[in-house]
C-alpha positions as CSV (number, residue, x, y, z in Angstrom):
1,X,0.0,0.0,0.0
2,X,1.5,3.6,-0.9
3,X,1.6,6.3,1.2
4,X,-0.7,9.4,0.2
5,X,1.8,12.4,-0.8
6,X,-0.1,14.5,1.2
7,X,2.3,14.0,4.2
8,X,5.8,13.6,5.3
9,X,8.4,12.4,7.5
10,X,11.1,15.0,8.7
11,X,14.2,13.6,10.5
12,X,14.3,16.4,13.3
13,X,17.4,14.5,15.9
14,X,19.2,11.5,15.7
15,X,20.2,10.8,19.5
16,X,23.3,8.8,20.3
17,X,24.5,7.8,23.1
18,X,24.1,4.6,24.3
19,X,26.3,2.1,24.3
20,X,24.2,-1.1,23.6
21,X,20.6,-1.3,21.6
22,X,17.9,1.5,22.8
23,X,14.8,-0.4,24.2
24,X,11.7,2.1,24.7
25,X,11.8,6.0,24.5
26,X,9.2,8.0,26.4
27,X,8.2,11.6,26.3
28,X,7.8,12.9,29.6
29,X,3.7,14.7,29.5
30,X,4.7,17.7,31.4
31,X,7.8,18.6,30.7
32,X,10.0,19.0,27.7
33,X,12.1,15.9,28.7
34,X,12.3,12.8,26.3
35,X,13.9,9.4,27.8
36,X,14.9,6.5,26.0
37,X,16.3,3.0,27.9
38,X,19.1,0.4,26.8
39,X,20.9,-2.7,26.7
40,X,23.8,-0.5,28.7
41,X,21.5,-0.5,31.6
42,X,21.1,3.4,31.4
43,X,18.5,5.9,31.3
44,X,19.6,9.1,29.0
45,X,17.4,12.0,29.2
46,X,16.8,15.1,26.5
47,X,15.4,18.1,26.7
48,X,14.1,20.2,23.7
49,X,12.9,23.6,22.7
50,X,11.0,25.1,20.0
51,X,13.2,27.8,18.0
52,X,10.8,30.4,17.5
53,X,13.0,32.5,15.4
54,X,13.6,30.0,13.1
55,X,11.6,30.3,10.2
56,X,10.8,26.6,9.9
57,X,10.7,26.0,13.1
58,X,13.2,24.1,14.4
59,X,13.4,21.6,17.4
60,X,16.8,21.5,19.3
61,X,17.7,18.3,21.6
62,X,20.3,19.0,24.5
63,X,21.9,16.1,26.4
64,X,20.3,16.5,30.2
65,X,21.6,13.7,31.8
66,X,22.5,9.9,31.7
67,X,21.0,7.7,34.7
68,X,22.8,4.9,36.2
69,X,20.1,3.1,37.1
70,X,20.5,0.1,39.7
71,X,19.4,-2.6,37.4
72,X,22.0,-5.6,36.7
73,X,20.5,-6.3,33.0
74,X,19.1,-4.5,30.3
75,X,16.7,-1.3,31.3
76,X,13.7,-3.1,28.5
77,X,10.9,0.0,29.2
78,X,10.7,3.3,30.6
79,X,7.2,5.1,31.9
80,X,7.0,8.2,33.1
81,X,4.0,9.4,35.6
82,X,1.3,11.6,34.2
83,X,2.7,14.7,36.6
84,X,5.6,14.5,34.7
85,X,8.7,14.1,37.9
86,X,8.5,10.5,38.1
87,X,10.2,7.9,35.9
88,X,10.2,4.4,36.2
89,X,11.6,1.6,34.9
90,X,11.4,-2.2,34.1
91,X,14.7,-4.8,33.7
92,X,15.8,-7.9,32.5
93,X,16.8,-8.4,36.3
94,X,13.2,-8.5,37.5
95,X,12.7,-5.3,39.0
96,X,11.2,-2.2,38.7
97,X,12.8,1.2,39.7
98,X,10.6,4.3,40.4
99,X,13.3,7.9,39.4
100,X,13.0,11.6,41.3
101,X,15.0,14.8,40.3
102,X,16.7,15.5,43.1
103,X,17.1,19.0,41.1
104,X,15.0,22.0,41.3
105,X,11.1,22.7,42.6
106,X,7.9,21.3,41.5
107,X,7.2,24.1,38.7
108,X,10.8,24.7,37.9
109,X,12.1,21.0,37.2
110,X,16.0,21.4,36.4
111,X,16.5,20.7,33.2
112,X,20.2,21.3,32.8
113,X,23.1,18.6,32.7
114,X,23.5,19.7,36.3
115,X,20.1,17.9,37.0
116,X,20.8,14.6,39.2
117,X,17.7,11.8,39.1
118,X,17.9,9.6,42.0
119,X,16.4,5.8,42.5
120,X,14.2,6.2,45.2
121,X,12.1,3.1,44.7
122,X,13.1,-0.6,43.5
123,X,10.2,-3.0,43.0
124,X,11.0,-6.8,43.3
125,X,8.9,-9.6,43.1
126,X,8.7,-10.9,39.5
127,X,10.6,-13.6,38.9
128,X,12.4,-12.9,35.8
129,X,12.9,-10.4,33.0
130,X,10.3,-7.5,34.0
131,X,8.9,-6.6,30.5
132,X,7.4,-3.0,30.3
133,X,5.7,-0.3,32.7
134,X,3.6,1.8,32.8
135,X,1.2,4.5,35.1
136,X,-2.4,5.1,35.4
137,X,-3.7,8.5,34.2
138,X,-4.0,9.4,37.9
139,X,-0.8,8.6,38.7
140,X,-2.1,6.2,41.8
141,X,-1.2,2.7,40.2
142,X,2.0,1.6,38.4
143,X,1.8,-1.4,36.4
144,X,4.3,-4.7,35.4
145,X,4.4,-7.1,33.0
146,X,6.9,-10.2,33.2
147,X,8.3,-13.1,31.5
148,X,6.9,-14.9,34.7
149,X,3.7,-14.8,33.2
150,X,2.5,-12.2,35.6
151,X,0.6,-8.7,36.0
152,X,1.7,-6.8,38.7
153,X,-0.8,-3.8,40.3
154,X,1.0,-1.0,42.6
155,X,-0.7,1.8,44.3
156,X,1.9,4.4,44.9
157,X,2.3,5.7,48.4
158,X,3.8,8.8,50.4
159,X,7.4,8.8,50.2
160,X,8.3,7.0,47.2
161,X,6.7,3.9,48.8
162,X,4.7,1.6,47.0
163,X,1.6,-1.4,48.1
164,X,0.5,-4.6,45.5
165,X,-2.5,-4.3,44.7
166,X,-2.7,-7.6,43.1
167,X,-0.6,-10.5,40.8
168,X,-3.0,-11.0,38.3
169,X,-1.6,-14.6,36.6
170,X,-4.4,-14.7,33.7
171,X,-1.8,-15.4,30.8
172,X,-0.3,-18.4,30.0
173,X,2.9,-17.3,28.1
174,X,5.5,-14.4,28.7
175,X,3.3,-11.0,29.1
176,X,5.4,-8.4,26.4
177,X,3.2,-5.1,27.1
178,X,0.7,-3.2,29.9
179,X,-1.0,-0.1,28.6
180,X,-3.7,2.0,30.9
181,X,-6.5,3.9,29.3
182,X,-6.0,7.4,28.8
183,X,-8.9,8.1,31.1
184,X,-10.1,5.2,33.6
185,X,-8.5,2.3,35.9
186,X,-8.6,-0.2,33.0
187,X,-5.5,-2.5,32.3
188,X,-4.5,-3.9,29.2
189,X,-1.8,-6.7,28.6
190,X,-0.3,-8.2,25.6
191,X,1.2,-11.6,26.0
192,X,3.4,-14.5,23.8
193,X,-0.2,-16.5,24.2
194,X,-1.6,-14.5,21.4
195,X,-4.1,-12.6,23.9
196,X,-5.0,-9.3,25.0
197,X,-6.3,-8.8,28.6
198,X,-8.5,-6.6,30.2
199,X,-8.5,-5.9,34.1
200,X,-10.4,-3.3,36.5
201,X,-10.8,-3.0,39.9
202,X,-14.2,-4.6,41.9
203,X,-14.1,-2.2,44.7
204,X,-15.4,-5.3,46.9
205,X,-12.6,-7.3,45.8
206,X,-9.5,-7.5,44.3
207,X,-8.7,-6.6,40.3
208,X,-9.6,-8.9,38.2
209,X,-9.6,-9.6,34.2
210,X,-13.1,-8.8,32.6
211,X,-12.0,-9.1,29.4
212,X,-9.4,-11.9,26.6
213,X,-9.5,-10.7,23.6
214,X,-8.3,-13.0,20.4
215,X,-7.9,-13.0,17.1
216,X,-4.2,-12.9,16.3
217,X,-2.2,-15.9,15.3
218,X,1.2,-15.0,16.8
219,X,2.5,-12.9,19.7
220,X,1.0,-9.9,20.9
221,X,3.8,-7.5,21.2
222,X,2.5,-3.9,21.7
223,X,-0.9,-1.9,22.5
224,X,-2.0,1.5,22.5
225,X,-5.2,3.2,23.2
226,X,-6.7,5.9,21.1
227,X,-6.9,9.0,22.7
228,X,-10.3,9.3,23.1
229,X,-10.1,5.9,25.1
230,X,-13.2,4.2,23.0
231,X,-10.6,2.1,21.0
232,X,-7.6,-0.1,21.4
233,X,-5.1,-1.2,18.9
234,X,-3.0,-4.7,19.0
235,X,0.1,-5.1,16.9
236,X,1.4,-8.5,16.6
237,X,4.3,-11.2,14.9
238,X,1.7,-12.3,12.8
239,X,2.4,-9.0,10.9
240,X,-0.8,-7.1,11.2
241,X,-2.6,-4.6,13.1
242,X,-5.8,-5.0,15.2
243,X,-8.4,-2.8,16.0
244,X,-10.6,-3.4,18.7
245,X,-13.9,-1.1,19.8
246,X,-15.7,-0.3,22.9
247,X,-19.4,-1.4,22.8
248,X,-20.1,-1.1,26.6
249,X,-18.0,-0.7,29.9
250,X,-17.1,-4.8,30.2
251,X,-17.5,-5.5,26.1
252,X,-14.7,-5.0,22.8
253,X,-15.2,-6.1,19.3
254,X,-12.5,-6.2,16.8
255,X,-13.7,-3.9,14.4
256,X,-10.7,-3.2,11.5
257,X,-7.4,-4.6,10.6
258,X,-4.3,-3.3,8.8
259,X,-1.6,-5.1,7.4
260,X,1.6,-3.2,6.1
261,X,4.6,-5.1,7.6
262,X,6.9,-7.6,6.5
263,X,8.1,-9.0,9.7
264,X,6.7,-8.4,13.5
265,X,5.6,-5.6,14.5
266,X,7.3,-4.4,18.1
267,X,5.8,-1.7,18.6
268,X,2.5,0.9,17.9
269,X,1.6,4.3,19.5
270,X,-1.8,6.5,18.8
271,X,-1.2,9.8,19.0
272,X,-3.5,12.8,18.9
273,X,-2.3,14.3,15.3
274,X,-5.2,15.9,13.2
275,X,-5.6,14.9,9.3
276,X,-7.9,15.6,7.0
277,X,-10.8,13.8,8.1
278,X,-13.9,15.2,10.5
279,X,-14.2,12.0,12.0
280,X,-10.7,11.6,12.5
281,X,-9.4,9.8,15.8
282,X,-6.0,10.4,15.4
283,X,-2.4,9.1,13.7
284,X,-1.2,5.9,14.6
285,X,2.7,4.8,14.4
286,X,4.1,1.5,13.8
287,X,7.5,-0.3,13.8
288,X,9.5,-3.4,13.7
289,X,11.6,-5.8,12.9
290,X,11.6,-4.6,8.7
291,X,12.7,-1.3,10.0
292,X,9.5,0.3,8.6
293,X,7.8,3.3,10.5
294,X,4.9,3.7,9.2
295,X,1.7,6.7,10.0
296,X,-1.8,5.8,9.8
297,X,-4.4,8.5,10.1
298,X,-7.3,7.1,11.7
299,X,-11.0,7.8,11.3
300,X,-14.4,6.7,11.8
301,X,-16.7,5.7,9.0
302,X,-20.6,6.5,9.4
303,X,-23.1,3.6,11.1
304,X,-24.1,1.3,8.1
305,X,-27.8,-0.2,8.7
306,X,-26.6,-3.2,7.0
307,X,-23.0,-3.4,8.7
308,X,-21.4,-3.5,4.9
309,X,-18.8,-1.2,5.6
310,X,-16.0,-1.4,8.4
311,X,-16.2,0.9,11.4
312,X,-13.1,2.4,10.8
313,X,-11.0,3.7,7.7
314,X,-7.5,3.6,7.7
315,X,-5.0,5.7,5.6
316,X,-1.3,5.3,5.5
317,X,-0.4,9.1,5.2
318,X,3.4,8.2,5.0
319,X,6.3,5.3,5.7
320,X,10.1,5.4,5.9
321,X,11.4,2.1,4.9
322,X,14.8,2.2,7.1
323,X,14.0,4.6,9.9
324,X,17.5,3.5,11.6
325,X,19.2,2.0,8.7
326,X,20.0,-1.4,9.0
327,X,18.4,-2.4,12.8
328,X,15.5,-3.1,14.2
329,X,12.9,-0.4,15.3
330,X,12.2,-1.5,18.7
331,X,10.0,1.4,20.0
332,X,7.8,4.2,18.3
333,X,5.9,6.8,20.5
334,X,4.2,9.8,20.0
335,X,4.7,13.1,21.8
336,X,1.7,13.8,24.2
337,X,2.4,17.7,24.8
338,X,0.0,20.3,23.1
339,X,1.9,22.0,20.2
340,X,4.3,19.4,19.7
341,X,1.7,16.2,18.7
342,X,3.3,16.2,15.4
343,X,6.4,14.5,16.7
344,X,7.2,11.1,17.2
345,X,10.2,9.2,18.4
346,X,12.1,5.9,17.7
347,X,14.6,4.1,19.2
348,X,16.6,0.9,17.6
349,X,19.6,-1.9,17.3
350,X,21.9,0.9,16.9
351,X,21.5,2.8,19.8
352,X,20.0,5.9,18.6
353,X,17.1,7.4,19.7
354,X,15.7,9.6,16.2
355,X,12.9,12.2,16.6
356,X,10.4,12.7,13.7
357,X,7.9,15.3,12.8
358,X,5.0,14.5,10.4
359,X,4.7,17.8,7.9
360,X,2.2,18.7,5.4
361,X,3.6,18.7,1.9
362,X,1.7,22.1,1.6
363,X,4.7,23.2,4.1
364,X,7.3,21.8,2.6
């Protein structure tokens, strides 16, 4: 499937750094801060600024700091806390550890290479190779996914302490991804068993999944939810795209499915960009193992009595066939700030993190 020429992918940084292969990158939502993770066991941090006398508008990245985080193995996935001064991460050593700048106030976060980010927090109690993280819009529940075939729930506490809230053990294979909804306490996980999961909270219990959904033939790498919260997308090995809707607060249906890969897909994020369409629900972002990164604008079709057209319509508005050369594109996400939802960031086999913006070819 071509591209439409109505879009197109600017190379804005390529971020080096690391040592080993970069993992996950993750923009911070309140800050200008970007963070990507590697195989060197490090955190490096980024900040960036707008240059407003620039007639095109240039972005600028500056170096910030590099973390020496306490993990014994790979740093596989960063998350950063909706309030923006927490960062946590997940290892191939099993644990978790929870980040604070040490560094300026509340509303004046230091952002300078004189900023120092301290391990305040270190998680155990998964087994093996802790797989991704990730916070709850309110910024009361951190969440881990493990080879052990495990969910972990964990309400942050005072003092950089944290309680679990529940090992949730509905998978039968290695778990690869946790995602929250943008909006309420619901849990996804992706797993090697070729499901999706869905948890919530029963206030007179204990969480609990409500939710398996199916359909793929091969592991379930990554999800995201659309930002709206009324859809979630599924990238798999089986090299395609899923699509699933909301029908009611316990019910999904797979409603669409894109296929534009040649090998598996690690990673998917649904940003908040605007296209052409009035329905529009946003761009999605994939990448992989073919080096692809591919855009998707994403929008929804009018209700059909007879149910002869799909719920959705997908575009590919543009593709770079080898966004880091040679390697794998291990991580893709967009950038959540306002004014800035036109980047995107990817970070691959070579260590480099590279930030993208999607421009109109009317701006060119």
């Amino acid at each position: 499937m071509d591209p439409t020429p109505n879009y197109t992918l600017q190379l804005v940084s390529e971020l080096r750094g690391h040592d080993e292969r970069a993992w996950q990158v993750a923009w911070n939502p309140a800050k200008p801060l970007i963070a990507s993770c590697s195989a060197d066991k490090t955190v490096r941090l980024y900040s960036y600024k707008l240059n407003a006398d620039d007639p095109t508008m240039s972005i600028s990245f500056s170096h910030v700091t590099t973390i020496s985080t306490p993990h014994t193995k790979t740093v596989r996935s960063i998350a950063w806390a909706p309030s923006g001064k927490v960062l946590a991460s997940g290892s191939f050593d099993s644990n978790v550890g929870v980040y604070e700048t040490q560094g300026g106030s509340d509303d004046d976060m230091d952002l300078s290479e004189t900023s120092e980010w301290e391990c305040v927090t270190l998680l155990e109690g998964h087994e093996t190779e802790c797989k991704s993280v990730a916070y709850s819009s309110s910024g009361t529940l951190l969440a881990s996914c493990s080879r052990d075939k495990t969910v972990w729930i964990w309400e942050v506490q005072p003092d950089s302490d944290f309680e679990c809230m529940g090992v949730l053990m509905e998978h039968t294979q290695d778990v690869k991804c946790v995602t929250w909804h943008p909006k309420e306490e619901i849990l996804a996980s992706a797993s090697y068993d070729d499901t999706i999961k869905l948890y919530i909270d029963d206030p007179s219990e204990d969480w609990y999944c409500f939710a398996t959904l199916t359909g793929h033939d091969s592991t379930v790498w990554s999800l995201t939810w659309s930002p709206d919260g009324n859809y979630l997308a599924s990238s798999s090995d089986d090299l395609t795209i899923r699509i699933w809707k909301r029908i009611d607060q316990y019910k999904w249906k797979f409603v669409h499915r894109i296929k534009c890969h040649e090998r598996t897909i690690f990673s998917i994020s649904w940003g908040s960009g605007k296209g052409s369409s009035p329905n529009g629900l946003g761009w999605l972002a994939s990448t992989g193992s073919d080096g692809k990164l591919n855009v998707w604008e994403i929008a929804e079709l009018p209700e059909q009595p007879d149910n002869t057209k799909p719920a959705l319509d997908t575009k590919l508005i543009v593709s770079v066939l080898c966004a880091h050369d040679i390697s794998d594109v291990n991580s893709v996400q967009w950038c959540p700030r306002p004014g800035f939802e036109n980047l995107l960031a990817t970070a691959g086999d070579d260590g480099s993190m590279k930030v993208w913006r999607v421009i109109s070819a009317n701006n060119i």
